[in-house]
C-alpha positions in Angstrom: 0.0 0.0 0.0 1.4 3.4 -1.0 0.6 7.1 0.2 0.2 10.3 -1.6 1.1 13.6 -0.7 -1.7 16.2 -1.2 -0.6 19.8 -2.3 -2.4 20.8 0.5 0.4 19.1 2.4 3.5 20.6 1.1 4.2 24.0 2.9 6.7 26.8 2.3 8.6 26.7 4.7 11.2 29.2 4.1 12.5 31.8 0.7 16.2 32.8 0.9 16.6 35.8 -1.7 20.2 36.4 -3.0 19.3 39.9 -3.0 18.6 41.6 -6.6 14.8 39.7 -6.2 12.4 39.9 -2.7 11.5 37.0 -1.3 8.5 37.4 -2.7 9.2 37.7 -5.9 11.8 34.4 -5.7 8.6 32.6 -4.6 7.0 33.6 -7.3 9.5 32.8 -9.8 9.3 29.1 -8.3 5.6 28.8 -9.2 6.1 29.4 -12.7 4.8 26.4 -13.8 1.8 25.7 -16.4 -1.7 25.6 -14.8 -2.5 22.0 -15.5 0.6 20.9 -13.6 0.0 17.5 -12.0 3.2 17.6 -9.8 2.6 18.0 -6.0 5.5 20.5 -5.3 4.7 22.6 -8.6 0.9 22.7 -8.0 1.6 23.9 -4.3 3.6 26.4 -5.3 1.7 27.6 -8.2 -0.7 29.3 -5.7 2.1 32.0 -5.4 2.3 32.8 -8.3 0.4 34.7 -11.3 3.1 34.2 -13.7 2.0 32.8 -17.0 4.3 30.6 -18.6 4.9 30.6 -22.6 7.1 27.5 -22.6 7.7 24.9 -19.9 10.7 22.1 -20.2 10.6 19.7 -17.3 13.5 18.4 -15.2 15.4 15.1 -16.7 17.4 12.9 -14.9 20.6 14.4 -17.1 19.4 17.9 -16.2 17.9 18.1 -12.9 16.2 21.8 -12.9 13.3 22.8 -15.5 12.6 26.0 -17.4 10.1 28.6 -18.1 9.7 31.2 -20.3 7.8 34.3 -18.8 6.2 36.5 -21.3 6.6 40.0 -19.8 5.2 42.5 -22.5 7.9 43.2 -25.1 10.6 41.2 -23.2 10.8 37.8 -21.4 12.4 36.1 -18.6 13.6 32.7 -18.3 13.5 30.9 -15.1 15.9 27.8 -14.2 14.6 25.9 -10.8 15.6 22.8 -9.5 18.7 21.2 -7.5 20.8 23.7 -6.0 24.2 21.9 -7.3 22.4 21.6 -10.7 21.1 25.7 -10.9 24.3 26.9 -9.0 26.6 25.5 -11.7 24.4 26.9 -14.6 24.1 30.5 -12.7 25.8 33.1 -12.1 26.6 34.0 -8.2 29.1 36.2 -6.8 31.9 34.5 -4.4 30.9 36.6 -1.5 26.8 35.9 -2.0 27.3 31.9 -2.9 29.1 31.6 0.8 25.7 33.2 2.3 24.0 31.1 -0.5 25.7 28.1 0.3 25.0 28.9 4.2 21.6 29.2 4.1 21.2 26.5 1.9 22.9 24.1 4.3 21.3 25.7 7.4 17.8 24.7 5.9 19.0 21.3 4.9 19.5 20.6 8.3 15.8 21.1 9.2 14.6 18.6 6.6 13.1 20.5 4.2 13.6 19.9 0.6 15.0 23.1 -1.6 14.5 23.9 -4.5 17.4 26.8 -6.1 15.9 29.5 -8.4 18.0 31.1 -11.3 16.3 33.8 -13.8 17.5 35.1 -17.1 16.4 38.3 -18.8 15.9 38.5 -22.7 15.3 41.9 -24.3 12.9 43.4 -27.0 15.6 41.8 -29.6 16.3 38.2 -28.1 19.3 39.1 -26.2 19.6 36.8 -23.5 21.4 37.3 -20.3 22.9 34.7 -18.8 21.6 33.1 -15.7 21.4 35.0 -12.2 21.0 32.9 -9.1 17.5 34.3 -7.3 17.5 32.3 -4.4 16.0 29.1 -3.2 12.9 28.2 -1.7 12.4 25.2 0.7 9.8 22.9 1.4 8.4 21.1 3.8 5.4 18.4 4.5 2.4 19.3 6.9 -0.4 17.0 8.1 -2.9 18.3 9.7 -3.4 16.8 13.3 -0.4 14.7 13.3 1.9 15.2 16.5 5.1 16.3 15.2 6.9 16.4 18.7 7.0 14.5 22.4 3.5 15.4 24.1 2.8 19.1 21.9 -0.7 19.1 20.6 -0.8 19.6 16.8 3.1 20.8 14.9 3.9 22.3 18.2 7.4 20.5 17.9 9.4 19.8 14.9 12.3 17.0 14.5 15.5 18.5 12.8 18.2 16.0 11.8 21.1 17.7 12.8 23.9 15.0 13.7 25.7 12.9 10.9 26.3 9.4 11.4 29.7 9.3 11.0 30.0 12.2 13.8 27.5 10.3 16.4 29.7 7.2 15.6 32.9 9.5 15.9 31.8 10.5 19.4 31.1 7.2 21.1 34.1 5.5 19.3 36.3 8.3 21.3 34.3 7.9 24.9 35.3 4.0 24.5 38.8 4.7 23.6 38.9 7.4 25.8 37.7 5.3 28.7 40.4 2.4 27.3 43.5 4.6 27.2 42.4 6.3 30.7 42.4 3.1 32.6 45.7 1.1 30.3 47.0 4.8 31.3 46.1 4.8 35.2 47.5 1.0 35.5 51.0 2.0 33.2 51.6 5.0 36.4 50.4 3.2 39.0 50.2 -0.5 38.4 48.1 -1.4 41.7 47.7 -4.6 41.2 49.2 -8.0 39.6 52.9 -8.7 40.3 55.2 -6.1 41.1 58.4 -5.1 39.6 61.4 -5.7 41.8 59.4 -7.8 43.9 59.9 -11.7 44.4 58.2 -14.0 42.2 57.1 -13.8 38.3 55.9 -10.5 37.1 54.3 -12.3 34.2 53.5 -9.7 30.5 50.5 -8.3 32.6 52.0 -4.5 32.1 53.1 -5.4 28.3 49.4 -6.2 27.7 48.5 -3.5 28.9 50.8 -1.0 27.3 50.3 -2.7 24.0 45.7 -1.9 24.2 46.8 1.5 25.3 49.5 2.0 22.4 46.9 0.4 19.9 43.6 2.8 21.6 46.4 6.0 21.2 46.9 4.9 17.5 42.8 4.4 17.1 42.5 7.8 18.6 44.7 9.5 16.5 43.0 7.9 13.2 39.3 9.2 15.2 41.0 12.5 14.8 42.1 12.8 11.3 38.8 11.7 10.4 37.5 14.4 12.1 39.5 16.7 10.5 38.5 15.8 6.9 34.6 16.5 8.4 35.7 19.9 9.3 37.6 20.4 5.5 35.2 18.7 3.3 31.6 18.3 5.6 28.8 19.9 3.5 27.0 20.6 7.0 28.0 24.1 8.7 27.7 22.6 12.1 30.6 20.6 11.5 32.7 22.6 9.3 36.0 24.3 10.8 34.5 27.8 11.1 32.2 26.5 13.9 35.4 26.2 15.9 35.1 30.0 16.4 31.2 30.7 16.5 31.4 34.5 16.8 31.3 36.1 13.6 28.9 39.1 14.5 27.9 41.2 17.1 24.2 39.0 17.7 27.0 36.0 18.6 28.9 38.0 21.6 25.5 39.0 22.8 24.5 35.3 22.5 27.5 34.4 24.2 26.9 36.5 27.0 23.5 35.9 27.4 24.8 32.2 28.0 27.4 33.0 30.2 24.8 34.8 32.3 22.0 31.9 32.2 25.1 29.5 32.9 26.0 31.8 36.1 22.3 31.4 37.5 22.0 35.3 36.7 19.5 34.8 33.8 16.3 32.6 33.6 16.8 31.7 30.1 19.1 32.5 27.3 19.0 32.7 23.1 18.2 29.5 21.6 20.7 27.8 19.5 19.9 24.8 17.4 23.6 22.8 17.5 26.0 24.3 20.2 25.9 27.7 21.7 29.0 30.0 21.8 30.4 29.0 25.3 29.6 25.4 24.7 31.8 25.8 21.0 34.5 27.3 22.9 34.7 24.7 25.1 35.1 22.1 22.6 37.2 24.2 20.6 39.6 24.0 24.3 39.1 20.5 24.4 40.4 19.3 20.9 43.5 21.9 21.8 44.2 20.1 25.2 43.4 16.4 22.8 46.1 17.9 20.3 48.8 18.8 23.2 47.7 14.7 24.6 48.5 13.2 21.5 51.8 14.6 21.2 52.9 14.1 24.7 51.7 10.8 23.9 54.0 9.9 21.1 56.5 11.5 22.6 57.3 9.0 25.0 56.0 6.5 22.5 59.0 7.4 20.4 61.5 7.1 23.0 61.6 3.4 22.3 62.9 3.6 18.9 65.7 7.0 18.1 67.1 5.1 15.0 64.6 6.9 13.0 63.8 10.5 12.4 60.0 10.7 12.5 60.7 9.2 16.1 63.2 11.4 17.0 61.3 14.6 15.8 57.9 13.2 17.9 60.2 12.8 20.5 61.7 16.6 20.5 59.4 17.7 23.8 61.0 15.0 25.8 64.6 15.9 25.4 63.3 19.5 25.9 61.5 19.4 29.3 62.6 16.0 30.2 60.4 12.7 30.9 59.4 13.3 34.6 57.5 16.7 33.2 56.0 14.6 29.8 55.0 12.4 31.8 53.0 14.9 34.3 51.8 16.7 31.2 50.2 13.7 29.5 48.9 12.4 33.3 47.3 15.2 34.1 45.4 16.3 31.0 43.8 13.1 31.6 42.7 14.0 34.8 41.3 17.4 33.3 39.3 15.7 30.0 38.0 13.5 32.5 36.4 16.6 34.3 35.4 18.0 31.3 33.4 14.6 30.7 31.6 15.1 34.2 30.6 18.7 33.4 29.5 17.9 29.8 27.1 15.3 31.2 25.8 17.0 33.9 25.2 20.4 31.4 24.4 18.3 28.7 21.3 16.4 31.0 20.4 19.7 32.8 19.6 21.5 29.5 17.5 18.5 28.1 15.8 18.2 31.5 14.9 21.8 31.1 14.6 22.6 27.4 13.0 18.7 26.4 14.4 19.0 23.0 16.3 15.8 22.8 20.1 16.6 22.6 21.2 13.7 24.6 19.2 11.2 22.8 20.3 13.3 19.7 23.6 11.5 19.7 22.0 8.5 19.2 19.5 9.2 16.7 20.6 12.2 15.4 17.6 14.6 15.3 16.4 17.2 18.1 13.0 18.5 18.8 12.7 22.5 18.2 9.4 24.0 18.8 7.5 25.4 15.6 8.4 29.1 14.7 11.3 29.4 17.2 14.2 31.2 16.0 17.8 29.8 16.8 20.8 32.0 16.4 22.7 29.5 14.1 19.5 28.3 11.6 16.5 30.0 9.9 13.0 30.2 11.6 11.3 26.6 12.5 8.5 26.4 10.0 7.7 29.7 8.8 8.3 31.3 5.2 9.4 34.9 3.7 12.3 35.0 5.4 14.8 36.5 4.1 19.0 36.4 5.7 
């Protein structure tokens, strides 16, 4: 048995004009489609728009955007919609307006909407045609009347936003194991409380080679966890993972959001602005945290390298050591333990307390990836939840 999706379903749930067209006007553009349109998406959005269309070409699988042809008294336009990769290689966009493009587009992504990009071309009194100008996009998204949409709200009170990849969710409980691993391998390799003893009586048996050899193979595991991060904050298509989130204040609205945080955190505010990933202090904190992983990792090898001079990676890695000597590596690498393991108290505790408070699912949203936001909410890092016109 198969469902259909009424018109009356699809919403609008957001317009991002480039600049040169309103939002209005970008919606309209989208809707030019002929009357007797049988598509869902093009016969919901032909209710915004008045446009009357000469000539219509449908999408193909090799081309993946259709076009219109506008009649507009003595001239025409031409209107390109479709895929956003598929209109934003056909179009023309300046470098500075595809970033905010590209943004936006990746912000509404997030929420689960499905975008459509909007390119127009002008052809004068003589046939001249323009080339293509990215408009904007318009994104979509799927109502149904009287369906609960969130845990307990009446109606689309609540809407689930995928926000968390798999291969970061899988990335973060993949380092808490080998975190845990190379913290107690660690612990027993500085204090080896039990099993025999060196200089002791009796056979010592390979317990402390075992042991050095799971927390050699967890260091070497972690460091692979980390390059893999790194190629999600080059290459990810999602801003909430890319590398500019490592320093989440690029306007004035992101220090007031930051304080406003600081303040709630401090018990001197009741509430602060909403953010849909991490909030500024929260960003910093990781941001801190991968430093302090960074500076563990090369303690790490360090000593690791110690065992083997003959070659020159070794005896690069191993530079720190015959600088501040092993005692100190050794009290570095110890004690940043110590302090990612309080870090790992304090983020549970903060990360419970705000989805005790704020019921949006962010601890369960490492596991399945999606968070509740409430409809028509406005976070600081994403568009508004469910409403349309809006323009960045």
């Amino acid at each position: 048995m198969t469902s259909t999706i009424a018109p009356a379903d699809i919403r609008v749930a957001q317009v991002y004009s480039v600049g040169k067209y309103t939002p209005d006007e970008v919606l309209a553009f989208a809707g030019a489609v002929p009357k007797m349109a049988t598509d869902p998406v093009d016969k919901a959005l032909r209710k915004h728009s008045a446009y009357e269309v000469d000539q219509f070409n449908p999408a193909t699988p090799e081309r993946k955007y259709s076009l219109a042809e506008l009649p507009q008294g003595h001239v025409k336009q031409l209107v390109m919609r479709g895929d956003a990769n598929a209109v934003l290689a056909d179009a023309g966009l300046p470098k500075a307006d595809k970033r905010k493009f590209t943004d936006a587009y990746e912000a509404a992504r997030i929420l689960g909407h499905r975008i459509m990009a909007v390119a127009v071309a002008d052809v004068d009194h003589i046939g001249q045609k323009s080339g293509y100008f990215m408009a904007g996009f318009v994104a979509l998204g799927i109502d149904r009347p009287g369906a609960h949409h969130g845990p307990g709200a009446p109606g689309n009170e609540w809407v689930r936003v995928e926000l968390w990849t798999r291969s970061l969710r899988f990335q973060h409980w993949a380092n808490v194991a080998l975190i845990i691993l190379m913290s107690l391998t660690g612990y027993y390799i500085m204090d080896p409380f039990f099993g025999g003893q060196p200089g002791v009586p009796g056979d010592t048996g390979y317990l402390m080679g075992y042991i050095r050899f799971a927390h050699f193979l967890a260091g070497f595991a972690w460091i692979a966890m980390g390059v893999w991060r790194l190629s999600l904050w080059l290459f990810s298509s999602q801003r909430q993972l890319r590398w500019r989130a490592l320093w989440p204040l690029d306007s004035q609205r992101d220090i007031r959001g930051l304080w406003d945080t600081v303040l709630y955190y401090l018990f001197l505010k009741k509430d602060h602005a909403p953010y849909l990933a991490h909030n500024p202090l929260q960003q910093f904190a990781y941001t801190a945290i991968y430093a302090l992983c960074i500076i563990q990792l090369l303690t790490g090898l360090a000593l690791f390298g110690l065992y083997d001079q003959s070659s020159w990676i070794w005896v690069v890695l191993s530079y720190p050591v015959h600088w501040i000597g092993v005692p100190y590596t050794r009290l570095i690498h110890a004690a940043l333990m110590f302090i990612l393991w309080a870090f790992v108290v304090i983020h549970v505790y903060l990360a419970v307390r705000a989805d005790t408070q704020e019921t949006h699912g962010g601890v369960s949203a490492m596991i399945n990836g999606g968070v509740w936001v409430k409809r028509d909410s406005q976070p600081l890092d994403a568009h508004r939840i469910g409403t349309r016109g809006l323009r960045l």
